[in-house]
C-alpha positions as CSV (number, residue, x, y, z in Angstrom):
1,X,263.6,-38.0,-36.1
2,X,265.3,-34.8,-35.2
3,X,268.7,-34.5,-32.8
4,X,267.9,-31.9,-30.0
5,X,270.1,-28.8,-29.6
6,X,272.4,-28.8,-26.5
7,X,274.2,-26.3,-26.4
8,X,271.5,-23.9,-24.7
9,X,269.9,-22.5,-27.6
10,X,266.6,-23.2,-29.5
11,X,266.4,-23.4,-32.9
12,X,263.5,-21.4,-34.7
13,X,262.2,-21.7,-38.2
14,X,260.4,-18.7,-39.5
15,X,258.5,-17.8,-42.8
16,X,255.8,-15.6,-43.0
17,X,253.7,-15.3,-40.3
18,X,254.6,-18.6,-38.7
19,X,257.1,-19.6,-36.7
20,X,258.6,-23.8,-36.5
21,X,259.7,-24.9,-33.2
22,X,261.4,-28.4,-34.0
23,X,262.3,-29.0,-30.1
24,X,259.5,-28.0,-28.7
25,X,257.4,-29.4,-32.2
26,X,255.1,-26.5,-32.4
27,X,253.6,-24.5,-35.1
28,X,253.0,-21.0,-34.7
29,X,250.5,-18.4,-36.3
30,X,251.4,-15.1,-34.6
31,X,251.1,-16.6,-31.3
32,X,248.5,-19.2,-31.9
33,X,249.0,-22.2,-32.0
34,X,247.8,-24.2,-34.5
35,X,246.4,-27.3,-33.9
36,X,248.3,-29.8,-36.6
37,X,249.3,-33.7,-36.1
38,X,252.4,-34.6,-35.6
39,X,252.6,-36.9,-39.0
40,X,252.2,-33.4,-40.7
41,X,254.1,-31.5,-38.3
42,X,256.7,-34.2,-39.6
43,X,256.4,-33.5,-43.1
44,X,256.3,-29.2,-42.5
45,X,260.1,-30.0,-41.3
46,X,261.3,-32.2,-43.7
47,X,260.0,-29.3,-45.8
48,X,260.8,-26.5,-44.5
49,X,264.6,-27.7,-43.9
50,X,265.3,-28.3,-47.3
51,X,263.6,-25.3,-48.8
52,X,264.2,-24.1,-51.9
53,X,264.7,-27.7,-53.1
54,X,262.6,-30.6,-54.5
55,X,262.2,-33.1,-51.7
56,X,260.9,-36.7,-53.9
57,X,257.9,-38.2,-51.8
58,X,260.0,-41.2,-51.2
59,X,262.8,-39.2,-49.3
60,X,259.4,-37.9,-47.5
61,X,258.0,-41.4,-47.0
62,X,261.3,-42.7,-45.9
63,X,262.0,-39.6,-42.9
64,X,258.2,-39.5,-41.7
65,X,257.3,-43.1,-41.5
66,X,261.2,-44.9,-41.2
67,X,260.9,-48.7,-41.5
68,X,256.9,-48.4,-42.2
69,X,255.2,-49.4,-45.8
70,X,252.9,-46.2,-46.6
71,X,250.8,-45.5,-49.3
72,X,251.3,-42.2,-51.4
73,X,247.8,-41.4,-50.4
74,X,248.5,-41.3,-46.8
75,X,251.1,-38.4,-48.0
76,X,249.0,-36.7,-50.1
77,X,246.4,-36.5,-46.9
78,X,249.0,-35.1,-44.3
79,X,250.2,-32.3,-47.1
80,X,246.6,-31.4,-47.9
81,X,246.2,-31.0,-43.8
82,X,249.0,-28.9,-44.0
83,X,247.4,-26.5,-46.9
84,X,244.7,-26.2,-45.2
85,X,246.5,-25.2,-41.9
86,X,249.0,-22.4,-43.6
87,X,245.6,-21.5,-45.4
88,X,244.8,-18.3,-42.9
89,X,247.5,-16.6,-44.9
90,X,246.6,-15.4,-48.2
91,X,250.5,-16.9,-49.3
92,X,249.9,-20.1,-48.5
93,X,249.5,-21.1,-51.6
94,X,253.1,-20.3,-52.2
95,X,254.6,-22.7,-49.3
96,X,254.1,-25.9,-50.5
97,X,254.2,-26.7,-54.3
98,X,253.8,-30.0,-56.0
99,X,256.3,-30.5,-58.3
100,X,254.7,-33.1,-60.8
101,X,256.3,-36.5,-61.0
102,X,259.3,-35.3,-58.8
103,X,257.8,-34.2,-55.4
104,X,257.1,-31.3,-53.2
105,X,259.1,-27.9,-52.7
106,X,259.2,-25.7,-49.8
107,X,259.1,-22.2,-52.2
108,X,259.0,-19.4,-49.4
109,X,261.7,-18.1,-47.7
110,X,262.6,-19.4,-44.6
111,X,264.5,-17.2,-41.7
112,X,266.4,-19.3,-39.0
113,X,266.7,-17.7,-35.8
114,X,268.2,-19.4,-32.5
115,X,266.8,-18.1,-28.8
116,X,268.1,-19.7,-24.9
117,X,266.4,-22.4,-24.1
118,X,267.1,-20.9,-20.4
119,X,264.7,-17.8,-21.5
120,X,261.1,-17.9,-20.2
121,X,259.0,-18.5,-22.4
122,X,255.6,-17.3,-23.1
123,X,253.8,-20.4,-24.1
124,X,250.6,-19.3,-26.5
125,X,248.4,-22.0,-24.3
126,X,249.6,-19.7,-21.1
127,X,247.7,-16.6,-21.7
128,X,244.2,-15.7,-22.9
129,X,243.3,-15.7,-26.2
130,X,242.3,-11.9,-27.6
131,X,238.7,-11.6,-26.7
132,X,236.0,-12.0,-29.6
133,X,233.9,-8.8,-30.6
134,X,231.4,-8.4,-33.2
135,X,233.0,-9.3,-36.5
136,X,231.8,-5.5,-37.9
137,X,233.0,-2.2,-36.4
138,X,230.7,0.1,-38.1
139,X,232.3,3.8,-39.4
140,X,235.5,2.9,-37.6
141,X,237.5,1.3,-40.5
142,X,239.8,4.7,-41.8
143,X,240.6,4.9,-37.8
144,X,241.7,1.4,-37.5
145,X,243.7,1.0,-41.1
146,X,245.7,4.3,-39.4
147,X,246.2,2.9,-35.7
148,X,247.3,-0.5,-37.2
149,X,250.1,1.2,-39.3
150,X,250.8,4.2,-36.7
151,X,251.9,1.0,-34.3
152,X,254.7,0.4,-35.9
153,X,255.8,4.2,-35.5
154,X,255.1,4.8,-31.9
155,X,255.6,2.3,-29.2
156,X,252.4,3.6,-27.0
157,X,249.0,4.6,-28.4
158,X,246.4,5.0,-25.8
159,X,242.4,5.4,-27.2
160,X,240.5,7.8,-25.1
161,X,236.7,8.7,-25.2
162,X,233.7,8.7,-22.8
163,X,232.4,5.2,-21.8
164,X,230.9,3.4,-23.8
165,X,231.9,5.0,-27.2
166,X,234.0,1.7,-28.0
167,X,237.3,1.7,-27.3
168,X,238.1,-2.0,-26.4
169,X,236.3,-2.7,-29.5
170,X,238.3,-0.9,-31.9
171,X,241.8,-1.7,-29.5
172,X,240.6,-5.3,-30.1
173,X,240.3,-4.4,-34.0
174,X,243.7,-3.3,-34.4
175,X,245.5,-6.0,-31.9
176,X,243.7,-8.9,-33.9
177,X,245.5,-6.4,-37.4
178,X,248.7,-7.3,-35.7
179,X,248.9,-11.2,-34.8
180,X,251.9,-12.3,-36.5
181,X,253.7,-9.4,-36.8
182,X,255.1,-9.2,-33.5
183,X,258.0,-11.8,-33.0
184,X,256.3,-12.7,-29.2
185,X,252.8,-11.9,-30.0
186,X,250.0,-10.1,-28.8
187,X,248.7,-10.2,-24.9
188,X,245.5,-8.7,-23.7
189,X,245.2,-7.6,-20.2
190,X,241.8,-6.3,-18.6
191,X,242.2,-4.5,-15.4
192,X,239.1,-3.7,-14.8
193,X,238.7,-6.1,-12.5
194,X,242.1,-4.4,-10.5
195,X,241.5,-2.6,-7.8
196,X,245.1,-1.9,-6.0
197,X,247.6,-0.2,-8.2
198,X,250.0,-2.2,-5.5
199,X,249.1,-5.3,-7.7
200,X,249.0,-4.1,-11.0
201,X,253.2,-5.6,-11.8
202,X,251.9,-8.9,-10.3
203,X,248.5,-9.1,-12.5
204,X,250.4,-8.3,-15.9
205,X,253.2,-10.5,-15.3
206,X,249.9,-13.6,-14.4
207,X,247.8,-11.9,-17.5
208,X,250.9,-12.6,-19.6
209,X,251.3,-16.1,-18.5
210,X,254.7,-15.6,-16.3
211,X,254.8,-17.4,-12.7
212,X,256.9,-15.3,-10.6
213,X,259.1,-17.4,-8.7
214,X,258.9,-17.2,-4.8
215,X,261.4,-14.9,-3.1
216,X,261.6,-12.9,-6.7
217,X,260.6,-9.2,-6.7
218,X,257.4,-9.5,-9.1
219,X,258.9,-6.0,-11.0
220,X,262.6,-7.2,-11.2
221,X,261.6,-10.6,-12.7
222,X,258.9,-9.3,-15.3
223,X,260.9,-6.7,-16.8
224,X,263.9,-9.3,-17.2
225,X,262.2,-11.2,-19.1
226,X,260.2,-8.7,-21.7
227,X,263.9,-6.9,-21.9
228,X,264.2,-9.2,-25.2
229,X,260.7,-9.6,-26.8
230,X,259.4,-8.2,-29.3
231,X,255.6,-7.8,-28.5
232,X,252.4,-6.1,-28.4
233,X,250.9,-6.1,-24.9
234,X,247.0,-4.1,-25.1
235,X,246.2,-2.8,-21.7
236,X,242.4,-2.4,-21.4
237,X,240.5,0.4,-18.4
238,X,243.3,2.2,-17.5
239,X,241.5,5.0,-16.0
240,X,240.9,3.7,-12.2
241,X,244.8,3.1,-11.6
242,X,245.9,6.1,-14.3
243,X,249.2,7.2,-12.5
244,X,250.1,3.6,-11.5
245,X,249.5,2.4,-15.4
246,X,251.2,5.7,-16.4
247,X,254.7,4.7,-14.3
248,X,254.1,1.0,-15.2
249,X,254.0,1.7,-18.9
250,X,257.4,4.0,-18.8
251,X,259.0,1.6,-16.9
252,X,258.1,-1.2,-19.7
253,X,258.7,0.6,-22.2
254,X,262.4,1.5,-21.1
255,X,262.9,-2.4,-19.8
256,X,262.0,-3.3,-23.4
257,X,263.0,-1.4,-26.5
258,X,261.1,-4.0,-28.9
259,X,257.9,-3.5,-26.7
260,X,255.0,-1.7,-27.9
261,X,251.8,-0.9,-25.9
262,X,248.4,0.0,-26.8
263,X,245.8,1.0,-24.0
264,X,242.4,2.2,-23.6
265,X,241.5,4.9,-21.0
266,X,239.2,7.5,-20.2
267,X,242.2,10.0,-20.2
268,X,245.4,10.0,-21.3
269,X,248.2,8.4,-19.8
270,X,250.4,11.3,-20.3
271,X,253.8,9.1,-21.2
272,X,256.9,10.7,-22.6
273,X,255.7,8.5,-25.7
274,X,252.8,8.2,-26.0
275,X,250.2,9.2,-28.4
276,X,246.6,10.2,-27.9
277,X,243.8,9.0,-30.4
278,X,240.3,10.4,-28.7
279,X,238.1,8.4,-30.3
280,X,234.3,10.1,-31.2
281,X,230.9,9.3,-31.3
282,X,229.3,7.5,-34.5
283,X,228.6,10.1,-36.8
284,X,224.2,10.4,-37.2
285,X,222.5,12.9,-39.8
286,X,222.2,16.5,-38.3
287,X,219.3,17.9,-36.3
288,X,216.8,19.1,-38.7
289,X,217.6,16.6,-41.8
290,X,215.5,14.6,-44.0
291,X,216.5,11.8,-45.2
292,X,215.5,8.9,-47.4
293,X,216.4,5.0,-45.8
294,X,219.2,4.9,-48.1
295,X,220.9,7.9,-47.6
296,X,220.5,7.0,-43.4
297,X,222.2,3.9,-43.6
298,X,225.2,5.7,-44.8
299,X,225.6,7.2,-41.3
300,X,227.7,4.5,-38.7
301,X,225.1,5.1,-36.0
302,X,221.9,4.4,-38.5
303,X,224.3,0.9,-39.5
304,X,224.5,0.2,-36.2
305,X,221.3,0.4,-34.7
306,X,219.8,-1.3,-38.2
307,X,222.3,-3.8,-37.7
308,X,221.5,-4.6,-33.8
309,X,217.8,-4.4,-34.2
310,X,218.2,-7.4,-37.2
311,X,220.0,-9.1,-34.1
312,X,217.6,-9.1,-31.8
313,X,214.7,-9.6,-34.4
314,X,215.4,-11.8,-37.4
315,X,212.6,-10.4,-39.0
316,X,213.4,-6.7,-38.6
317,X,213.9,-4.3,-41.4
318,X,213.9,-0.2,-41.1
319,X,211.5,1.0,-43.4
320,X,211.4,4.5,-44.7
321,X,209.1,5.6,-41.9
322,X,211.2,4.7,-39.3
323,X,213.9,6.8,-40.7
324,X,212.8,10.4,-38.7
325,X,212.5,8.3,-35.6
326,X,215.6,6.1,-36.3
327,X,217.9,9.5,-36.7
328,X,215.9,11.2,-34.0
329,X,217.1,8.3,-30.9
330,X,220.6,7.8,-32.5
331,X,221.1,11.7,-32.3
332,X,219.5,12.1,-29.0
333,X,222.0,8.9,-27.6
334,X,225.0,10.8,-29.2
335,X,225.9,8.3,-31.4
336,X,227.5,6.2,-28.6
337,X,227.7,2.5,-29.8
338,X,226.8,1.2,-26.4
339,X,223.8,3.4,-25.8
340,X,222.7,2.8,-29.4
341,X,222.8,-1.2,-28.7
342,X,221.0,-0.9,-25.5
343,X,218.3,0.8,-27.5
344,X,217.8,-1.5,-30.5
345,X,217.6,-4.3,-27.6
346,X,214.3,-2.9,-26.4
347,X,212.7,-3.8,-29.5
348,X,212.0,-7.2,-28.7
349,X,209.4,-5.3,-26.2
350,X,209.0,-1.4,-27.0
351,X,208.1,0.3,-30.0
352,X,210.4,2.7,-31.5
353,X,208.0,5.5,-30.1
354,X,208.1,3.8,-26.7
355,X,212.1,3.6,-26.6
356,X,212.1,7.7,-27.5
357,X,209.7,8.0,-24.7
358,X,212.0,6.9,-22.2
359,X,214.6,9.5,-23.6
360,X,212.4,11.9,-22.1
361,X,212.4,10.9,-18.5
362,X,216.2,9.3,-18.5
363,X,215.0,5.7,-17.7
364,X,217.3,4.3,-21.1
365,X,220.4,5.3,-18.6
366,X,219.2,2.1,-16.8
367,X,218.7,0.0,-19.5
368,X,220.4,-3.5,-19.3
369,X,222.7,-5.0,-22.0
370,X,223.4,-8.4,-22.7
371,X,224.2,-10.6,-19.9
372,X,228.1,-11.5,-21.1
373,X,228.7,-7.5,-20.8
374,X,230.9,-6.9,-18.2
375,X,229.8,-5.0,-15.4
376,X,231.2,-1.3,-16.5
377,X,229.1,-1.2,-19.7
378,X,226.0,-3.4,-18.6
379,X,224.1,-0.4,-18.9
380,X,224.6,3.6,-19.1
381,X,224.3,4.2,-15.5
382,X,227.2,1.8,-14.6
383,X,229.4,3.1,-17.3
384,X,228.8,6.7,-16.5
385,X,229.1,5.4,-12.8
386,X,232.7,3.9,-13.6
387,X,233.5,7.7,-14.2
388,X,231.7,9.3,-10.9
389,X,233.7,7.4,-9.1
390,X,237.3,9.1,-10.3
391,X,236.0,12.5,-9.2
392,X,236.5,14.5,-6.3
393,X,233.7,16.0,-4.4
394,X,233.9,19.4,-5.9
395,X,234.3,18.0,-9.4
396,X,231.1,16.6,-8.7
397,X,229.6,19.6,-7.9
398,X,230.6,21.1,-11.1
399,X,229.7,17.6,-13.3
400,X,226.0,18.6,-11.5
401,X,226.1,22.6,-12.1
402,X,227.4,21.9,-16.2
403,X,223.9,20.0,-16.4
404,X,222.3,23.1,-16.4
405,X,224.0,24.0,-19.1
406,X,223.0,23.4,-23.4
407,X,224.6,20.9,-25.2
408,X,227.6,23.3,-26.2
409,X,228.7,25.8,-23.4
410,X,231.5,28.4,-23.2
411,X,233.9,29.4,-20.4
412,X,231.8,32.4,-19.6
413,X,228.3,30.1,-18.9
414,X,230.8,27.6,-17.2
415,X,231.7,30.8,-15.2
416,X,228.2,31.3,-14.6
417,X,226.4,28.7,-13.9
418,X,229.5,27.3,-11.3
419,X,229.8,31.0,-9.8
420,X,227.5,30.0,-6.8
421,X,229.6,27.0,-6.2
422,X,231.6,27.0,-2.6
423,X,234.8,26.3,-4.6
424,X,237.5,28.6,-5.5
425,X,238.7,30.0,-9.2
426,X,241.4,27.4,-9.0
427,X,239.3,24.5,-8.1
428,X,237.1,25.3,-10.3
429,X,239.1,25.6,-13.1
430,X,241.2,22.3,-12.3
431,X,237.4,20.6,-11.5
432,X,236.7,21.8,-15.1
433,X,240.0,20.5,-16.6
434,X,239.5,17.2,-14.8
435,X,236.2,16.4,-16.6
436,X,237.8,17.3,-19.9
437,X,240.3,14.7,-19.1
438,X,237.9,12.0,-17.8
439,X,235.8,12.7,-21.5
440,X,232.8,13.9,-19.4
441,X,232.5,17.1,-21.1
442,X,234.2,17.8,-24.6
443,X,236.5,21.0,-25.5
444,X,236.5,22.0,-29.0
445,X,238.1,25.3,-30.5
446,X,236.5,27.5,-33.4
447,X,239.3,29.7,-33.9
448,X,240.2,32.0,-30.8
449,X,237.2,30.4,-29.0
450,X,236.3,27.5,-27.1
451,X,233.5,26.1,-25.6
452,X,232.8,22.8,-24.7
453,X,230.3,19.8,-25.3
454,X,228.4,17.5,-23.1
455,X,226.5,14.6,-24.7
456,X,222.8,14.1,-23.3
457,X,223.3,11.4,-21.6
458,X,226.2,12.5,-19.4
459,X,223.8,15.2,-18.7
460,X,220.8,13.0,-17.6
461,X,223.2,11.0,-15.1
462,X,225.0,14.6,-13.8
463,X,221.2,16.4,-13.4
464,X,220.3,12.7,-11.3
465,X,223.1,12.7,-9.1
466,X,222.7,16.4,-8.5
467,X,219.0,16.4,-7.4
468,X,220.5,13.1,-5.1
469,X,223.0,15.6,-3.4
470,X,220.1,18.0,-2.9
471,X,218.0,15.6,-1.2
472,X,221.2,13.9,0.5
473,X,221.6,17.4,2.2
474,X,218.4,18.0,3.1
475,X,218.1,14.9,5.5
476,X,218.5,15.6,9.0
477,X,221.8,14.9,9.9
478,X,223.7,15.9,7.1
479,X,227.4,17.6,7.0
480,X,227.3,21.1,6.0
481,X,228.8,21.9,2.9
């Protein structure tokens, strides 16, 4: 019913946070598709072409169903579809509006744009959907409100913490805050699984739907074609390939002004643009406080492990003896989302008594998640593991010295403690820095002074891998040093 466009270019209808393709007869929510028939996709364009106007349901009738007798009901059917459709935006109600005994109106404003048909497109049904988290994020909300509207102010944010504190979870958060408002969408890419910063051009340009033609350089082709979009692309475990994702994300950003990235990392990436957002523990009460049940569930961490526990047991409920013991584990696991999960999960066969006994010999750093985790975060060990393996040999040492240490340390114990160490001042000092930047050990400032922070469980695994190292060089055979 509608002529095609030949002259190279594709005709785009946009209002909200949809987009109309007529030629390609495809309705877009950010870039989702969404799933309407084509009776009703019919009716959106008779619509949405004459908006502004009252369109009688026999001009309707006549341009949907041409030499076909249709009952009014039939049209009263497709447009309710169509409500129900534009219903994920809280506007919709102001789209379509019956105009009584004349016929409907089309009331929002519509924005025609025209793109190349020659351009490549990223088709919504090419790429992965955003992966689905739980639908709460507890004490992370203020965070997330400022991320979503610092995006629009800085074309790359990278979320830092130690693993397992949540960052793909709130990255997740504020990509899903911006479907719709990025002309070419949102993309998630994981590269977790990448091993070779050699491949990394080549994954994005597959995670982002784009077959690079034979004979093309992978690089060349990929940043031709996001020179022109206007996107969101969330880059997820940055940490393994750090200087590779820092080169690749200057290079993108450069190639396309109306890009924007958001990654997640252990450290920063250290681009001319970008800006850092650590990202903290859950906050739990202080050591020492007493607290009634209600007052405890106004901490994140007490919310969260309430909320797991209810998970795993329908007929849970924290009771106001379980508070002491409830704000004892979350403080002893740091407030770290993941470790706090992994905890509550044990209630289907431990006691809350028996889950702080195993705080006191380290076995929670084994403790398995759910089965859908992915590899990194199925359990403390791995996700401490994931860090291990970015560090040199004499970082190590240090990592295993610094367990020695309190939970807050200053340079002068740091001095101390690592003064026995075969290293130099220098590597010592740029072993020390390297942690900081891998989120193994914290560095706050009171004032003039610093001192740093390392959360118990980083120094279970560090105090484990050291005594492994002793024992390792005491076997016949080993190298010296």
């Amino acid at each position: 019913m509608h002529d095609l466009d030949t002259d190279g270019e594709e005709r785009v209808l946009r209002f909200g946070r949809f987009e109309l393709h007529p030629q390609r007869r495809l309705l877009l929510d950010g870039d989702r598709a969404l799933p309407i028939g084509a009776r009703a996709l019919d009716i959106l364009l008779v619509l949405v072409e004459s908006a502004g106007k009252i369109v009688s349901k026999e001009t309707i009738i006549s341009q949907v169903w041409p030499k076909t007798f249709v009952e009014e009901i039939n049209l009263r059917v497709h447009i309710s579809a169509l409500r129900r459709a534009l219903g994920v935006c809280p506007q919709s109600r102001d789209y379509i509006t019956n105009v009584r005994q004349r016929g409907y109106s089309f009331v929002a404003y519509v924005e025609q744009i025209s793109r190349r048909t020659g351009e490549v497109a990223l088709q919504p049904c090419d790429v992965p959907s955003l992966p689905s988290r739980p639908v709460r994020i507890e004490g992370r909300d203020k965070l997330i409100e400022d991320l979503t509207r610092r995006l629009h102010a800085r074309r790359h944010i990278t979320l830092i913490g130690p693993g397992g504190v949540g960052k793909t979870t709130v990255a997740l958060r504020v990509a899903q805050q911006q479907l719709g408002r990025f002309r070419d969408g949102v993309r998630f890419v994981d590269l977790a699984s990448v091993s070779d910063p050699a491949c990394l051009v080549s994954v994005l340009a597959s995670e982002l739907g784009l077959a690079v033609p034979e004979g093309v350089d992978a690089r060349t082709h990929l940043f031709a074609i996001l020179a022109n979009r206007h996107m969101l692309v969330l880059l997820d475990n940055c940490e393994h390939l750090i200087d590779a994702c820092a080169a690749l994300c200057e290079a993108l950003l450069h190639a396309g002004p109306a890009l924007h990235i958001l990654a997640t990392s252990r450290e920063a990436l250290r681009t001319c643009e970008e800006y850092v957002q650590p990202l903290a523990p859950l906050e739990s009460p202080p050591m020492g406080s007493h607290l009634r049940l209600a007052a405890a569930l106004r901490y994140p961490a007490i919310k969260l492990f309430a909320r797991r526990a209810r998970a795993r047991q329908s007929g849970f409920r924290l009771r106001e003896s379980d508070v002491p013991r409830v704000v004892e584990l979350c403080r002893r696991l740091d407030g770290l989302p993941l470790a706090i999960e992994l905890a509550a999960a044990q209630l289907d066969a431990q006691s809350l008594e028996g889950i702080l006994a195993l705080l006191d010999n380290h076995g929670y750093l084994s403790l398995l998640g759910r089965r859908s985790t992915p590899a990194r975060q199925s359990s403390l060990m791995a996700s401490l593991d994931w860090s291990y393996a970015l560090l040199d040999a004499h970082q190590r040492s240090c990592l295993h010295g610094l367990a020695a240490c309190g939970e807050y340390f200053t340079v002068s114990d740091v001095r101390n403690t690592l003064g026995r160490l075969p290293i130099s001042d220098t590597e010592r000092c740029g072993s020390i820095s390297r942690l900081v930047s891998l989120s193994l050990i914290g560095l706050r400032r009171d004032g003039d002074n610093v001192y740093y922070h390392m959360l118990n469980s980083t120094r279970a695994y560090a105090a484990e891998k050291g005594r492994q190292a002793v024992i390792a060089a005491q076997q016949p055979g080993a190298a010296a040093g």
